[in-house]
N, C-alpha and C positions, 0 to 999 in steps of 0.2 A: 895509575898516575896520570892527572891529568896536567896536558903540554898548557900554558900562559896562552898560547897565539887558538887556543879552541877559541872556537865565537861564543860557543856556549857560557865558557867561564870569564869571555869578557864581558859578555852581555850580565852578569852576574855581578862583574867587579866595579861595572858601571851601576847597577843598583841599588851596590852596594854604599859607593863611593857619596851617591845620591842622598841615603839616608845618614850619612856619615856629618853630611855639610849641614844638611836639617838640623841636626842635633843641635851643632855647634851654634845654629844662631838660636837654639829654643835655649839653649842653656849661657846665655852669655850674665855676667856676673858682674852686678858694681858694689861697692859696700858689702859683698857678700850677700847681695838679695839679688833674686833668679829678675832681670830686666829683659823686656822684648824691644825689639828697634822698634815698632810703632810706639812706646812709652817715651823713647827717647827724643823721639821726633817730636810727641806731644809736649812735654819737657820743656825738649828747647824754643819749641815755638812760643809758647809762654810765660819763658824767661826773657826772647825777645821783646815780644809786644809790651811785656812791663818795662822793659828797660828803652825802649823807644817812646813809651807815657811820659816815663819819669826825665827822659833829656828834654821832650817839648814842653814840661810844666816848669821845670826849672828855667826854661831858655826862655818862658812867657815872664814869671816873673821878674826874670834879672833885667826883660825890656822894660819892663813896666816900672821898674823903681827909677828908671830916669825919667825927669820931667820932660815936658811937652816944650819943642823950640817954640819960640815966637811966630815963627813960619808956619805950625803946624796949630798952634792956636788962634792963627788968622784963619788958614782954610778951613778950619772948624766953622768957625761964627759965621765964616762966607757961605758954609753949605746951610747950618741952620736958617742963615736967612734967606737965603733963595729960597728952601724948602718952605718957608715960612710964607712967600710971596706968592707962590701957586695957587692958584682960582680951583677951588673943589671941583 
């Protein structure tokens, strides 16, 4: 009979306990399909970056469908013609 407090069979149950938690993340389950955390990390990182595409395309064009102030249609024509008056 072996005593709990042997080293032996702690060193054993620590091992054990080791291959125990492995398991646990090689078998984690979504949908019923066997998933790794590196999947999931992959996943989400690319559920982010679309969904960060898709706030900046929309936020371009809800800018853009307002017209240009008067102020900002002066400093237009102001840069074009400076740019315009420059010695090559």
């Amino acid at each position: 009979m072996k005593n709990e407090e042997d080293p032996q069979n702690q060193t054993q149950n620590i091992f054990r306990r080791g291959k125990k938690s492995e398991n646990i993340e090689e078998e984690m389950r979504i949908f019923g399909k066997r998933m790794y955390p590196r999947q999931i990390i992959v996943f989400s990182s690319g559920v982010l970056f679309f969904a960060a595409t898709t706030y900046d395309v929309h936020r371009s064009i809800r800018n853009n469908q307002t017209p240009p102030s008067p102020e900002q249609l002066q400093a237009l024509e102001d840069y074009i013609n400076s740019a315009r008056r420059r010695p090559p």
